[in-house]
N, CA, C and O of each residue as an XYZ file, in Angstrom:
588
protein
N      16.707     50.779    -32.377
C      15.626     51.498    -33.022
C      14.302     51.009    -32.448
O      13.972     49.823    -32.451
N      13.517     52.069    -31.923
C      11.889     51.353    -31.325
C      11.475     51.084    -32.406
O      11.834     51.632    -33.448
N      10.375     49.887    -32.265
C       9.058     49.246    -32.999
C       8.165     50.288    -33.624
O       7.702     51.250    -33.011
N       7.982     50.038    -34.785
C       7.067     51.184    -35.451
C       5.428     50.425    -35.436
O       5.188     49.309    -35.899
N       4.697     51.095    -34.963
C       3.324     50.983    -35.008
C       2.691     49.943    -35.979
O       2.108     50.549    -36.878
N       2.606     48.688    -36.107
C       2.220     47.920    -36.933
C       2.880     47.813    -37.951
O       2.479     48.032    -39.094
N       4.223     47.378    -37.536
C       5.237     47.380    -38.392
C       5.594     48.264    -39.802
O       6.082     47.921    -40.878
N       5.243     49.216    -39.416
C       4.757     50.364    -40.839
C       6.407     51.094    -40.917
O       7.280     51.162    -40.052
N       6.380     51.490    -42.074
C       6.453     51.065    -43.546
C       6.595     49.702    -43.923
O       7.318     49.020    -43.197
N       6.043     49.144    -44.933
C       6.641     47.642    -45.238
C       6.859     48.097    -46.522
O       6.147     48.800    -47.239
N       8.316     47.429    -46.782
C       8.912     47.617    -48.246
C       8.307     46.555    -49.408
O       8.265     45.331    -49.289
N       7.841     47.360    -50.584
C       7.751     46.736    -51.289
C       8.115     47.109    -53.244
O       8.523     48.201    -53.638
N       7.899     46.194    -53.941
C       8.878     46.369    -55.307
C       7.769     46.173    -56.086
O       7.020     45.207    -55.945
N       7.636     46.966    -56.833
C       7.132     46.873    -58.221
C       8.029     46.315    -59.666
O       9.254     46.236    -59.759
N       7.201     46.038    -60.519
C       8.125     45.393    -61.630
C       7.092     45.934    -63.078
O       6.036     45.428    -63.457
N       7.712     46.916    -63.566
C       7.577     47.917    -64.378
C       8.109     47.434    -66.124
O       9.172     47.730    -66.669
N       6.949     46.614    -66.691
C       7.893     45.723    -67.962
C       6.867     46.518    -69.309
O       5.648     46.681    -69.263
N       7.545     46.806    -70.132
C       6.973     47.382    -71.363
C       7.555     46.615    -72.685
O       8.714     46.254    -72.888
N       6.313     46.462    -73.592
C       6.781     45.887    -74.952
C       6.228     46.152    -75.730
O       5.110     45.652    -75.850
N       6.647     46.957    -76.549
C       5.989     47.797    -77.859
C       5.697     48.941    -77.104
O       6.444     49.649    -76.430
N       4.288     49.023    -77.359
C       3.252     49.843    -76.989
C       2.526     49.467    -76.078
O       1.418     49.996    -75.997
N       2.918     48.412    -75.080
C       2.174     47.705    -73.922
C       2.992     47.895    -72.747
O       4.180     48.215    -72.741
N       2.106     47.626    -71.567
C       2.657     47.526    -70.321
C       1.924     46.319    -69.557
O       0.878     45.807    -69.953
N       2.513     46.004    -68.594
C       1.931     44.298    -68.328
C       1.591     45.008    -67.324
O       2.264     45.995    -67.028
N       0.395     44.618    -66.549
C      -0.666     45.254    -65.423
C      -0.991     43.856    -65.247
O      -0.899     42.978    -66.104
N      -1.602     43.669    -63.366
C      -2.521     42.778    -62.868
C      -3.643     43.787    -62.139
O      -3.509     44.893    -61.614
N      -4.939     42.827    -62.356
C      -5.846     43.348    -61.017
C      -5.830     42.696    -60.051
O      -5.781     41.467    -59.990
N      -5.879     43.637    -58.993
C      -5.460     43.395    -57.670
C      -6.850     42.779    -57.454
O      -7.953     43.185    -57.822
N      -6.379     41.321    -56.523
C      -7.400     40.261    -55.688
C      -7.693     40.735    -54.100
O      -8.744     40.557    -53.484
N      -6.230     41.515    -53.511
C      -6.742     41.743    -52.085
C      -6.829     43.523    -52.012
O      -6.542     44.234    -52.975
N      -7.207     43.961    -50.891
C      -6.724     45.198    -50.236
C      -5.795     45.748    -50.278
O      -4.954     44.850    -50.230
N      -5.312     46.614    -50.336
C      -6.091     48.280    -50.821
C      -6.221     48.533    -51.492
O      -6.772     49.624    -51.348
N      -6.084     48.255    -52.751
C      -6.335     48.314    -54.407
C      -6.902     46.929    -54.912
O      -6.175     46.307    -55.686
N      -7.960     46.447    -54.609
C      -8.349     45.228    -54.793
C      -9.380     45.336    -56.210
O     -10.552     45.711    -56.193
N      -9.039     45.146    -56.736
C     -10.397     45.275    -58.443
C      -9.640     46.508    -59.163
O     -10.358     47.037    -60.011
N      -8.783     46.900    -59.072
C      -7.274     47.792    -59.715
C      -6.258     47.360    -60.632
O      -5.655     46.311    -60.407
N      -6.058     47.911    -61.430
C      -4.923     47.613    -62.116
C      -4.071     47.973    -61.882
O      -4.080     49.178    -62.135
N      -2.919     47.577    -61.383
C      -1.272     47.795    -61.229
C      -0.266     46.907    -61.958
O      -0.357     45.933    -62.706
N       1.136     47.928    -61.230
C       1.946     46.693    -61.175
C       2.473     45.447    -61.047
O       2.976     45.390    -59.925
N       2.625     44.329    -61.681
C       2.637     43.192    -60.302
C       4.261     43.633    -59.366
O       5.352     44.095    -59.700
N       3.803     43.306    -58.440
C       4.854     43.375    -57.077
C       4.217     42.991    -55.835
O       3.078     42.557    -55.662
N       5.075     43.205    -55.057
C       5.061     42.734    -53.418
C       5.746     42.594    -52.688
O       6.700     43.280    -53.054
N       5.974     42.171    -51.855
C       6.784     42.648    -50.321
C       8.211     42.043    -50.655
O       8.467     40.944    -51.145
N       9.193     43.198    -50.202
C      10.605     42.353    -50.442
C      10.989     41.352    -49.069
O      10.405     41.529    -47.999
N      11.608     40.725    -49.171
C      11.814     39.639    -48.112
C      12.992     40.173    -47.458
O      13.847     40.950    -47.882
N      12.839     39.507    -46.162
C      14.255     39.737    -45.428
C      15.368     39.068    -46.438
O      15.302     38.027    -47.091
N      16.542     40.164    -46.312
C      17.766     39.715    -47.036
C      17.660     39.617    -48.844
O      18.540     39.082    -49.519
N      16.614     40.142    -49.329
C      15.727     39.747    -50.785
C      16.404     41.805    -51.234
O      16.198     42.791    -50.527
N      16.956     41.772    -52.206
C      16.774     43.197    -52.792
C      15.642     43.433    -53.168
O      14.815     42.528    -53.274
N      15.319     44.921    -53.500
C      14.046     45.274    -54.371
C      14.039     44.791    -55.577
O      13.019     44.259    -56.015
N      15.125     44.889    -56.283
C      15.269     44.502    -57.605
C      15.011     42.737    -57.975
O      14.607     42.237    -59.025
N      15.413     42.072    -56.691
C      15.396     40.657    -57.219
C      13.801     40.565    -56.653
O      13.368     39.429    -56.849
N      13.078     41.217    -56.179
C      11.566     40.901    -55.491
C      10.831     41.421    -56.303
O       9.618     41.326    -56.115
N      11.280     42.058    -57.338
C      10.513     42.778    -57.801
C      10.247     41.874    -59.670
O       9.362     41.919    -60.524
N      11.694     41.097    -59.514
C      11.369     39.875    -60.695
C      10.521     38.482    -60.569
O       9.810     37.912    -61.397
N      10.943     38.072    -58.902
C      10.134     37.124    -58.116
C       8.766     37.452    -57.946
O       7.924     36.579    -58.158
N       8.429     38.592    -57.593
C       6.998     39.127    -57.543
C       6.249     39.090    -59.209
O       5.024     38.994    -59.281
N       6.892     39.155    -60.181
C       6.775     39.373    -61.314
C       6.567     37.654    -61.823
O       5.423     37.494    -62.247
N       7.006     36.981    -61.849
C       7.175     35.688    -61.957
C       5.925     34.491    -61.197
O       5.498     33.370    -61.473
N       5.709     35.490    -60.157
C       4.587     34.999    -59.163
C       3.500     35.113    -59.577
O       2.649     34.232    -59.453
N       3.280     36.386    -60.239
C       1.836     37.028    -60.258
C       1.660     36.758    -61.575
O       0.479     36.854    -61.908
N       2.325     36.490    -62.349
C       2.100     36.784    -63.806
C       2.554     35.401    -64.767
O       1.906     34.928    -65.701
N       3.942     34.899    -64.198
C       4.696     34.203    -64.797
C       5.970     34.217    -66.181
O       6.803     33.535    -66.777
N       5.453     35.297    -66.107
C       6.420     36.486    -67.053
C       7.762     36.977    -66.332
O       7.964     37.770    -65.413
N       8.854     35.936    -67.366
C      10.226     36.381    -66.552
C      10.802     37.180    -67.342
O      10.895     37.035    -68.560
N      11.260     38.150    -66.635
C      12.348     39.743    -66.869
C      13.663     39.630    -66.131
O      14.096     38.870    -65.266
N      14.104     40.600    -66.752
C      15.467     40.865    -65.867
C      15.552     42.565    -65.565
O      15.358     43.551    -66.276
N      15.983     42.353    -64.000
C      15.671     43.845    -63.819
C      16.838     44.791    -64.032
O      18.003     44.460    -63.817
N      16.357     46.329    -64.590
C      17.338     46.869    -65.370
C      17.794     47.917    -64.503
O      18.852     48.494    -64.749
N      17.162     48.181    -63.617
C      17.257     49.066    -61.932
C      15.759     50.211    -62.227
O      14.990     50.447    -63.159
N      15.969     50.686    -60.778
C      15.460     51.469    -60.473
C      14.642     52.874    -60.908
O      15.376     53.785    -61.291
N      13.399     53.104    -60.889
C      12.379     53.908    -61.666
C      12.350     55.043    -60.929
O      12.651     56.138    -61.404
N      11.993     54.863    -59.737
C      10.954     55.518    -58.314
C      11.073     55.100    -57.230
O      11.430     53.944    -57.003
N      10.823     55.876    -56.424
C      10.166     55.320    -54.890
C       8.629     56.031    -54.741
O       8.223     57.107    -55.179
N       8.056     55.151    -54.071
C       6.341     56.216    -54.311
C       5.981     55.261    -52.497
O       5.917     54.081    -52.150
N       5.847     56.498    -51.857
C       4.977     56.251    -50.527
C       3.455     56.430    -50.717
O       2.829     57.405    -51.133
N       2.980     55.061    -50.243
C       1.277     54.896    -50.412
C       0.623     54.616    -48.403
O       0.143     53.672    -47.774
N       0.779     55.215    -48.275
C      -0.060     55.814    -46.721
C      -1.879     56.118    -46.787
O      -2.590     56.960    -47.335
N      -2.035     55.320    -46.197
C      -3.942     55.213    -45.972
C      -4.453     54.818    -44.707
O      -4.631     53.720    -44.179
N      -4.652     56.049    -44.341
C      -5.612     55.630    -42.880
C      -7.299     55.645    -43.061
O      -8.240     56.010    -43.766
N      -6.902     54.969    -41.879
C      -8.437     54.359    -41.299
C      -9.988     55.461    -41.495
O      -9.845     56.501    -42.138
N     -10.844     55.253    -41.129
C     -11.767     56.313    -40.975
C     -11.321     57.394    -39.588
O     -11.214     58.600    -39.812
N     -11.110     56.912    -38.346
C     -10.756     57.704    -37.986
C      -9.347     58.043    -37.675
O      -8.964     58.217    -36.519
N      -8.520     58.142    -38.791
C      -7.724     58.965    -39.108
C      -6.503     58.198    -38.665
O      -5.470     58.801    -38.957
N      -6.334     57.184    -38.119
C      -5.283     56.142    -37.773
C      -4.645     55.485    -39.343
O      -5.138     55.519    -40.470
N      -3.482     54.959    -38.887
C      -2.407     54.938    -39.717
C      -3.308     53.011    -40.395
O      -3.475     52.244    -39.446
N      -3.740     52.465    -41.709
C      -3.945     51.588    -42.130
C      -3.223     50.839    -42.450
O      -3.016     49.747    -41.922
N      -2.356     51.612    -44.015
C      -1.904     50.720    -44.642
C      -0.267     52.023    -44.862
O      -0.317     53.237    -45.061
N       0.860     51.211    -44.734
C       1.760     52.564    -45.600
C       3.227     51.672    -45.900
O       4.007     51.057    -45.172
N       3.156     51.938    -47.282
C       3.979     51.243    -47.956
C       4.962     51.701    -48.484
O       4.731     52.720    -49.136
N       6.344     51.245    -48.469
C       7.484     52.573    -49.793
C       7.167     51.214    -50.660
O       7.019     50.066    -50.241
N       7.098     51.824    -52.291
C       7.248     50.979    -53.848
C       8.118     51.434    -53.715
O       8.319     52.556    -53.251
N       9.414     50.094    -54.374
C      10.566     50.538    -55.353
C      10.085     50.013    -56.883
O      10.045     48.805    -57.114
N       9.796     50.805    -57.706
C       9.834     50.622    -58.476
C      10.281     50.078    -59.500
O       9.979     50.998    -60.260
N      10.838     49.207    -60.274
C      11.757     48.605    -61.049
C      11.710     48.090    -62.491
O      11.014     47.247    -63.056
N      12.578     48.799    -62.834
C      12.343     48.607    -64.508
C      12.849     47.486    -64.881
O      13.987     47.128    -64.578
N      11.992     46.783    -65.622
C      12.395     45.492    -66.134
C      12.229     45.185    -67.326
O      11.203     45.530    -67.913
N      13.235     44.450    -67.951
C      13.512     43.498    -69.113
C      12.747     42.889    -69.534
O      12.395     42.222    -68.561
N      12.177     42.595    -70.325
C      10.736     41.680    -71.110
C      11.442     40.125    -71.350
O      11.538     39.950    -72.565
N      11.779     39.362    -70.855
C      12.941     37.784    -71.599
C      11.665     36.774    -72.399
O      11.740     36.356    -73.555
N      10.346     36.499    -71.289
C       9.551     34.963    -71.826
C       8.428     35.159    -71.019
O       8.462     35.808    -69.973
N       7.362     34.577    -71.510
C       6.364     33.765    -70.798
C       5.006     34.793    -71.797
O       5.208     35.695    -72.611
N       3.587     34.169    -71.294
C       2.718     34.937    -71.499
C       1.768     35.556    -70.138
O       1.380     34.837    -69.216
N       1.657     36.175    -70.183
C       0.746     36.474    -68.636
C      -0.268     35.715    -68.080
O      -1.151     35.634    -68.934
N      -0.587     35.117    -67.073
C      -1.235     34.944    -66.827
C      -1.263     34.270    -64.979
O      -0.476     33.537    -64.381
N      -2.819     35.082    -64.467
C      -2.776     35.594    -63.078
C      -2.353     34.345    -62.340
O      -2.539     33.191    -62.725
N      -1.618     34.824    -60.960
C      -1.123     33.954    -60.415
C      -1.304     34.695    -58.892
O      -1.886     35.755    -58.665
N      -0.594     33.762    -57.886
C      -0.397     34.266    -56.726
C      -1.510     34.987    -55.933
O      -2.263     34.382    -55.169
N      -1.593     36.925    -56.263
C      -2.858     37.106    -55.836
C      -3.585     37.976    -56.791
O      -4.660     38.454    -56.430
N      -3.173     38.202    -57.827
C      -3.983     38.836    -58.953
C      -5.106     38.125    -59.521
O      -4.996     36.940    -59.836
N      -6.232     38.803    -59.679
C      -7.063     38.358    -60.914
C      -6.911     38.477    -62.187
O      -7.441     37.666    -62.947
N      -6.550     38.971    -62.404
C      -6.200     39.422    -63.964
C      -4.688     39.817    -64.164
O      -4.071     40.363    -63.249
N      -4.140     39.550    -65.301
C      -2.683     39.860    -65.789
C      -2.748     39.878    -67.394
O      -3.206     38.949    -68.060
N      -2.168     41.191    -67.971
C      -2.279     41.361    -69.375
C      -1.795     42.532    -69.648
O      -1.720     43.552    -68.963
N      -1.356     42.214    -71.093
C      -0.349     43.367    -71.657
C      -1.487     44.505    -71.693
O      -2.586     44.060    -72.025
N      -1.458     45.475    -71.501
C      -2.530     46.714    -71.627
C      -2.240     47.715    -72.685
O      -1.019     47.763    -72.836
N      -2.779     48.427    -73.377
C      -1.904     49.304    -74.159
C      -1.765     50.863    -73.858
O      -2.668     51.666    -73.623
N      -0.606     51.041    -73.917
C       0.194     52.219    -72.874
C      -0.882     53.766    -73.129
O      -0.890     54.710    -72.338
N      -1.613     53.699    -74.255
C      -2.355     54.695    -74.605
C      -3.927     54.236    -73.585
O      -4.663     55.055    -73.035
N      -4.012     53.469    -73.581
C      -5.133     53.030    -72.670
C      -4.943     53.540    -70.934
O      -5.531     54.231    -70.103
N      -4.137     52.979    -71.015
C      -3.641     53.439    -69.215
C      -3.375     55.013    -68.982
O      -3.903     55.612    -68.045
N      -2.498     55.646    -69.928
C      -2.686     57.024    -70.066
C      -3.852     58.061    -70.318
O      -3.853     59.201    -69.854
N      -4.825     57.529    -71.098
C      -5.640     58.109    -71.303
C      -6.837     57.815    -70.701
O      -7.964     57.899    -71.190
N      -6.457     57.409    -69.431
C      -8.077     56.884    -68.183
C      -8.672     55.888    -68.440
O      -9.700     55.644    -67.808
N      -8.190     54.957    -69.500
C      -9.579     53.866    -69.858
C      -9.698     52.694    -68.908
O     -10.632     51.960    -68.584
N      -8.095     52.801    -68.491
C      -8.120     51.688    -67.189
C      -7.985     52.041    -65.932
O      -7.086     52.800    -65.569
N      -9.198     51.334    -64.826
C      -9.157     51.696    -63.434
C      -7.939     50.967    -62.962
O      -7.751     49.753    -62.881
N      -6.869     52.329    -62.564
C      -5.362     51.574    -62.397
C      -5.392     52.554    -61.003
O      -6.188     53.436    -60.679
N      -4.004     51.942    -60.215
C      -4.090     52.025    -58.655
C      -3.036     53.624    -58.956
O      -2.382     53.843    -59.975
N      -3.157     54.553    -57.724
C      -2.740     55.108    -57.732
C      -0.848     55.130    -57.844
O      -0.177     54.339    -57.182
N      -0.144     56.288    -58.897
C       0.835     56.580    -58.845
C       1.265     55.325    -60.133
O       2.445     55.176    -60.449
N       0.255     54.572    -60.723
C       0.761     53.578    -62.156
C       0.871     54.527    -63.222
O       1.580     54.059    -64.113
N       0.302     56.074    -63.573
C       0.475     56.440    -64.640
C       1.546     57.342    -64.382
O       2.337     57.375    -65.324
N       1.877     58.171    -63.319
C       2.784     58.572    -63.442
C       4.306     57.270    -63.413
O       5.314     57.543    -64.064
N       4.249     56.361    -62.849
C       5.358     55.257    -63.021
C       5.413     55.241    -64.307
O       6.483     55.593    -64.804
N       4.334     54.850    -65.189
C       4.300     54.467    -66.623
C       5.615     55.403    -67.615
O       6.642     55.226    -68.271
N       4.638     56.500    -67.113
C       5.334     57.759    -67.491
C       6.840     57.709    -67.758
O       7.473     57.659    -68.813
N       7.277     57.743    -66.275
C       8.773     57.484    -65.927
C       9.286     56.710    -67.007
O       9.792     57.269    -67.981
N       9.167     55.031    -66.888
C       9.307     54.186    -67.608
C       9.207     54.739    -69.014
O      10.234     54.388    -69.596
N       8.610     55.283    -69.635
C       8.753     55.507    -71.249
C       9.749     56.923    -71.527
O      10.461     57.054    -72.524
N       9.611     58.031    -70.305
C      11.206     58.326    -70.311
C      12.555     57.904    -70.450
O      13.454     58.635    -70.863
N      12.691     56.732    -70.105
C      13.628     56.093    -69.130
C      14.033     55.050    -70.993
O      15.175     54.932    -71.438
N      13.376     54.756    -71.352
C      13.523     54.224    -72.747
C      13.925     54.819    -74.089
O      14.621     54.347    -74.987
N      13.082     56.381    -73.942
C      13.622     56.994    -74.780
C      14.524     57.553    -74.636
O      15.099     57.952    -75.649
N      15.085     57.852    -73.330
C      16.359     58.181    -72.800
C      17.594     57.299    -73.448
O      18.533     57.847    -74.026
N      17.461     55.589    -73.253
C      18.542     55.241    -73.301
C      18.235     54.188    -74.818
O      18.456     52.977    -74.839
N      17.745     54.916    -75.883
C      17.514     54.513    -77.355
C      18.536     55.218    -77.895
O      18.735     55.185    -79.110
């Protein structure tokens, strides 16, 4: 298989945890969503599933351990340059996870980590990174589905 242009796509996992009426969000410290609220996640490792990177990423950023319950989504995030060259392009696996322990708080490369409340994020009050409310979404399907 040839070399892809700056190693593009790089895989990465989200970790998608809800409790009550909350969803655990970090703001992003670096690029491309840097001062954003998301998911915590990040790059899966060689030989690393999405699912186990996506609890490790979770554990990293937050310190909040889950257990992951599988798979939400896949969401391609592609951003080029000004002139029109390929920047940044990422596949999320998304991953629904188990709520087990801890309290949030930022780690790794987040500034911020905290339960948010799911009516907040839905209803615009939080500057969140693209494709978190429709994930959200998913996720509270995905619950009332299997209640």
């Amino acid at each position: 298989m040839p070399d892809r242009p700056g190693g593009f796509p790089k895989l990465a996992a989200l970790a998608v945890t809800l409790v009550d009426d909350q969803v655990l969000l970090v703001r992003r410290r670096n690029p491309p969503d840097a001062g954003l609220w998301g998911f915590p996640g990040g790059h899966v490792e060689p030989g690393e599933t999405a699912l186990a990177a996506a609890i490790r990423e979770l554990a990293e950023e937050t310190g909040v351990i889950a257990r992951a319950v599988g798979y939400l989504d896949n969401v391609d995030v592609i951003i080029r340059d000004p002139s029109g060259g390929l920047s940044h392009h990422f596949l999320l696996a998304a991953v629904f996870c188990d709520y087990v322990s801890g309290d949030p708080v930022a780690g790794d490369d987040a500034l911020e980590a905290a339960w948010i409340a799911v009516t907040d994020v839905l209803a615009g009050r939080v500057a969140i990174s693209a494709s978190v409310d429709q994930l959200l979404r998913r996720a509270l399907t995905h619950i009332s589905d299997h209640q």
